[in-house]
C-alpha positions in Angstrom: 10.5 -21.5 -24.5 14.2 -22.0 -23.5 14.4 -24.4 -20.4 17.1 -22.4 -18.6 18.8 -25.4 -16.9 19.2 -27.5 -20.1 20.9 -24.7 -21.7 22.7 -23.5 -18.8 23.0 -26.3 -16.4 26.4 -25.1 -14.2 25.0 -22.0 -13.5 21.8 -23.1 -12.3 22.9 -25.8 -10.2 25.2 -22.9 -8.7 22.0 -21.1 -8.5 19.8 -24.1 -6.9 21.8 -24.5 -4.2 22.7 -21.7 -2.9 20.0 -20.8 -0.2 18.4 -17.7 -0.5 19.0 -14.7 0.0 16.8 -14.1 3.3 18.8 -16.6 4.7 22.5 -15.8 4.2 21.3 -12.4 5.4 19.7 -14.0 8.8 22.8 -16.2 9.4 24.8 -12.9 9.1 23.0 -10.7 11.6 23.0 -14.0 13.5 26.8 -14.2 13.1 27.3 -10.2 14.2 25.6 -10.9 17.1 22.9 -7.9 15.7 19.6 -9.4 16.2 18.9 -12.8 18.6 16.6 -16.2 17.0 13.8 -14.8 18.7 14.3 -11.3 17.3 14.0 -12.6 13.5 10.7 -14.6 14.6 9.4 -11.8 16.0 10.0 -9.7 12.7 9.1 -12.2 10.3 5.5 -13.3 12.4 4.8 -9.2 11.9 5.7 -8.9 8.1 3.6 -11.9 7.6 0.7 -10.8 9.7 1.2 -7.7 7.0 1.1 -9.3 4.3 -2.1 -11.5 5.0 -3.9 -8.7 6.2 -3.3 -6.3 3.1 -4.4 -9.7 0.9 -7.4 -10.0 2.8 -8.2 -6.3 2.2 -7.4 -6.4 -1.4 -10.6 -8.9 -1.5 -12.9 -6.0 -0.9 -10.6 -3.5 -3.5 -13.4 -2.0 -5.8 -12.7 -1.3 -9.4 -11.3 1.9 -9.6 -13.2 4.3 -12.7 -10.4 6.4 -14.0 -10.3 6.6 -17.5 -13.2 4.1 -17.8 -14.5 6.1 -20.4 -11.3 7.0 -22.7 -11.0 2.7 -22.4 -14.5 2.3 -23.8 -13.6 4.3 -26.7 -10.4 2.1 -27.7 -10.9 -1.2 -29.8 -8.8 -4.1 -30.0 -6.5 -4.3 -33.4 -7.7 -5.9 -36.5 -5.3 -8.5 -37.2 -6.2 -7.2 -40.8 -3.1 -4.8 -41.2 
């Protein structure tokens, strides 16, 4: 595999320290006076209380049967050609 910052080593030091991109876009709002310190905590303690409740449920996800039986059917390829 190519290691990406031995072949392109500028680019990703330009790349590593640049903070993301939830950041420059919180400083901003910050900056516009849109949304206050608290506001962003408030927003980001709700997406994550989203996103650990849908992981939690995608524990209990059951295997869904569509086209269980046109899978059973297929075979793997021969690496005979």
């Amino acid at each position: 595999m190519d290691e990406l910052s031995f072949t392109q080593p500028k680019m990703y030091k330009v790349i590593r320290n640049h903070p993301p991109a939830l950041t420059v876009y919180q400083n901003k709002l910050l900056e516009s006076a849109q949304v206050t310190k608290e506001d962003i905590e408030r927003i980001q303690n709700k997406v994550n209380s989203i996103l650990n409740e849908e992981l939690l449920a995608s524990k209990d996800y059951g295997k869904t049967r569509d086209f269980e039986e046109c899978w059973q059917i297929s075979h793997s390829p021969s690496r005979n050609f």
